[in-house]
Every structure is written in C-alpha cells, then in structure tokens.
C-alpha positions as CSV (number, residue, x, y, z in Angstrom):
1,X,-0.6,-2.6,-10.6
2,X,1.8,-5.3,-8.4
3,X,2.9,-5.0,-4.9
4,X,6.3,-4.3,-6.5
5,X,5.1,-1.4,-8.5
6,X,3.0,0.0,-5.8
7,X,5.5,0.4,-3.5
8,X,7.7,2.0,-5.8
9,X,5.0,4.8,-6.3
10,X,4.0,4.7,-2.5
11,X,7.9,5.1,-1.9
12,X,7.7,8.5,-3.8
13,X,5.2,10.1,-1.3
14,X,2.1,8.4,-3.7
15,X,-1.1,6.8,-1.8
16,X,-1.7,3.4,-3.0
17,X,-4.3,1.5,-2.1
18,X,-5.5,-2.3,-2.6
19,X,-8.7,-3.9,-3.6
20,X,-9.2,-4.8,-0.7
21,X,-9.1,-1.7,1.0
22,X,-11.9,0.2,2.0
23,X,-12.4,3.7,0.6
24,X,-10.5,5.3,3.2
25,X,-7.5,3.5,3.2
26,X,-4.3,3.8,1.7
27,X,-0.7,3.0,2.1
28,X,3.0,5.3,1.6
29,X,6.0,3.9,2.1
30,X,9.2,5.0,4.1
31,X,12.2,3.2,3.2
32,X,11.3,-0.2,3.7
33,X,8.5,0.4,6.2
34,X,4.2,0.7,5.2
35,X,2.7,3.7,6.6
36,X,-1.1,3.4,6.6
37,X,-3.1,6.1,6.6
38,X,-3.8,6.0,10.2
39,X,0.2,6.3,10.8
40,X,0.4,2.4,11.5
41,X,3.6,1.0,10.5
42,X,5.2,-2.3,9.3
43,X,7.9,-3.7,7.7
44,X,6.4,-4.5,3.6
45,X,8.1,-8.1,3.7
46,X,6.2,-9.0,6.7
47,X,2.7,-7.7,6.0
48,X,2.9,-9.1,2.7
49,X,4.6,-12.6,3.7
50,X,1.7,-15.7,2.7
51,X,-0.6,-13.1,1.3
52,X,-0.2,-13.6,-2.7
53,X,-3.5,-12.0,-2.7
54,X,-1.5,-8.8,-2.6
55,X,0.7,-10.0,-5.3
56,X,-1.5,-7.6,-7.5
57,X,-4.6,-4.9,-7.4
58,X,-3.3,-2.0,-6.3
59,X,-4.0,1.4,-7.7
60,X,-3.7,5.1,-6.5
61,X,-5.2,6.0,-4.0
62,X,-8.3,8.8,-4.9
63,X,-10.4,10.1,-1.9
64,X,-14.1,9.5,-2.2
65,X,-15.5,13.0,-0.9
C-alpha cells in the first residue's frame, strides 16, 4: 500500500509496517504524529520529507513469533 493509505489504517489503531522495516517494527499513528513501536514519536510530514522511498511498500504489520 502508499504512505497515504498506510497512515490512514495506522490512524485507526492498525500496525503498518514498511519494507524496510525489520520484523519487529511497525508504526500507529496519533493524529498527525508516528508512534513506533518502541513509543518514539514524530511528526509523519517530517519523517517522510525527501524519502520517496516511503512513497509505497507498506503493509500490515504481522508479528513473526
């Protein structure tokens, strides 16, 4: 999925999580703000600016265990 529809999912209370992510991580979203799963925090138009690689792979977020 995009960025776009990822944090609309992540938005809802759904973990998303990137390509590039390791198997452990994953992103929510509160209002206009990433959470990471280690309760890390940043605004979504910051983390993302220059970074078209984010522009798309994002999918939900399953745990490996």
């Amino acid at each position: 999925m995009t960025f776009e529809e990822a944090k609309e999912q992540a938005r809802k209370g759904i973990k998303v999580t990137h390509t590039y992510f390791s198997d452990e991580e994953y992103m929510t979203m509160r209002g206009n703000m990433i959470v990471f799963e280690d309760g890390a925090e940043i605004f979504a138009d910051e983390w993302s600016e220059g970074k078209s690689y984010l522009n798309d792979g994002w999918s939900f977020y399953t745990p490996k265990s």
